[in-house]
C-alpha positions as CSV (number, residue, x, y, z in Angstrom):
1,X,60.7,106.4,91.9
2,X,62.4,103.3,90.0
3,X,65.5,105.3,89.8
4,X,65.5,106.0,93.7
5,X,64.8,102.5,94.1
6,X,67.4,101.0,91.9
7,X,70.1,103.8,93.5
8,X,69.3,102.6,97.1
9,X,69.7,99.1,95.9
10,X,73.0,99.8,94.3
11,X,74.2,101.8,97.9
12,X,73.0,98.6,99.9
13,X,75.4,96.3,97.9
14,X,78.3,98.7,97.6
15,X,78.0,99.1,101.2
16,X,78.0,95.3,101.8
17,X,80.6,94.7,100.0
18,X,82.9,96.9,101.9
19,X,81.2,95.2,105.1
20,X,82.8,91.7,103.5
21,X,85.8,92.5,102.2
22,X,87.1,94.5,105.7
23,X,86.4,91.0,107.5
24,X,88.1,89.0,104.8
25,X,91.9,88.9,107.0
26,X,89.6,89.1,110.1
27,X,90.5,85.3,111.1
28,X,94.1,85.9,110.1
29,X,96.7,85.5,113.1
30,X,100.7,86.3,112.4
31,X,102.9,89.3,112.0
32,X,101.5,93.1,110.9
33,X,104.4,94.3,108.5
34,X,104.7,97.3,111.0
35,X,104.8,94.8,113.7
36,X,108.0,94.5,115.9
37,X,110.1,91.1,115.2
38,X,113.0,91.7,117.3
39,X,113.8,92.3,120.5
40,X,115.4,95.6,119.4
41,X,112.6,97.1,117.6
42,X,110.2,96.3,120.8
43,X,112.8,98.0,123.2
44,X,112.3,101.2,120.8
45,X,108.3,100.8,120.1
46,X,106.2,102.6,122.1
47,X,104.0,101.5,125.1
48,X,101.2,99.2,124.4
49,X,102.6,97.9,120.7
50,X,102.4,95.0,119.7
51,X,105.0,92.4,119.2
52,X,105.6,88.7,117.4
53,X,109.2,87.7,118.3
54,X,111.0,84.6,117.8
55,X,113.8,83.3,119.9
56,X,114.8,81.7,123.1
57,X,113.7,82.0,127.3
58,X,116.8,81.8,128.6
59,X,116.2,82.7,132.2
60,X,113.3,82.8,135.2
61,X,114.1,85.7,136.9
62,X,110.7,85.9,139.1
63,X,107.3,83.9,139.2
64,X,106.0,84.7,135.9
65,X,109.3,86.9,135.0
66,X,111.6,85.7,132.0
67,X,114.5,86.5,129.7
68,X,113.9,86.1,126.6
69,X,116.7,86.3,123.6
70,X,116.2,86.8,119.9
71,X,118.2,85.3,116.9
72,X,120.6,88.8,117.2
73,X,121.5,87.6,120.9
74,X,119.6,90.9,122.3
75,X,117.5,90.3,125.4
76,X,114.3,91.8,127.4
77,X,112.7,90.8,130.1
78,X,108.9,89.3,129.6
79,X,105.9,88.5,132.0
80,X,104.5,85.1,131.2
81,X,101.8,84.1,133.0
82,X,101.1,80.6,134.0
83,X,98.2,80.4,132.3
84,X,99.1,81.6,129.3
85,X,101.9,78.3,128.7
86,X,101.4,75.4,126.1
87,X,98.6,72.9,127.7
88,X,99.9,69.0,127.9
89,X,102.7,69.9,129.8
90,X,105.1,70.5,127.5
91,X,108.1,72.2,128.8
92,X,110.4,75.2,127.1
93,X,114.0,74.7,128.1
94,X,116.7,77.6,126.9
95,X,117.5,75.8,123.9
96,X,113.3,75.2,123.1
97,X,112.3,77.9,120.2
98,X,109.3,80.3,120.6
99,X,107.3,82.8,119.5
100,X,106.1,85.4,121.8
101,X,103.3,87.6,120.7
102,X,102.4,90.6,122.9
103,X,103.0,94.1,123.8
104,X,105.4,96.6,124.8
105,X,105.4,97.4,128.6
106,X,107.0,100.7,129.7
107,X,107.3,101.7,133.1
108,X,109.6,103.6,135.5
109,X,111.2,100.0,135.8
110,X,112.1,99.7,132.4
111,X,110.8,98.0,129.3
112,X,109.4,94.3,128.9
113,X,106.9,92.3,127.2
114,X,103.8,91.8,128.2
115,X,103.0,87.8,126.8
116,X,100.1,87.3,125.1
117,X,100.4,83.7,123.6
118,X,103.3,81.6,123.4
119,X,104.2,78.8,120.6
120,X,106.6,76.4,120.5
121,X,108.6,76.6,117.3
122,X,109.5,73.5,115.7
């Protein structure tokens, strides 16, 4: 019965110890290694993956519609929403750096980037 006990006791902490090493990178935010960080890769990813891109918005095309131009010069289009620009009314001008994390949007249209967050890159 002791052993039983001691072997349940061992399973608990081997289990929570799993539990508290998976959540360890849990509050980490930046680039998955198999992430797309060019505009290139994200025109060849697949629907719905995710990208973290620097570069340049070098063009409104629509309300809420963008070029946007890595360091390679390569461009794609990206959906901004208002909401989802810097607070304190900081403005991004074609020369103003920034990192656009989001995901891959295929349609019959084409492909674009759906933005999920927006930094300015000093």
């Amino acid at each position: 019965m002791i052993k039983q006990i001691k072997m349940l006791g061992f399973m608990f902490a081997l289990v929570a110890s799993f539990s508290v090493a998976e959540n360890a990178s849990a509050g980490f935010q930046g680039p998955k290694t198999d992430m797309p960080t060019t505009v290139k890769a994200a025109q060849a990813a697949a629907d719905s993956t995710r990208v973290f891109i620097e570069g340049f918005i070098v063009e409104q095309t629509a309300k809420e519609m963008y070029v946007f131009k890595d360091a390679s010069g390569t461009t794609i289009a990206v959906d901004i929403d208002d909401e989802i620009w810097p607070y304190g009314g900081a403005k991004a001008t074609p020369e103003t750096k920034v990192r656009i994390q989001g995901e891959v949007d295929k349609d019959k249209r084409g492909t674009e980037i759906e933005v999920k967050r927006i930094d300015f890159v000093n």
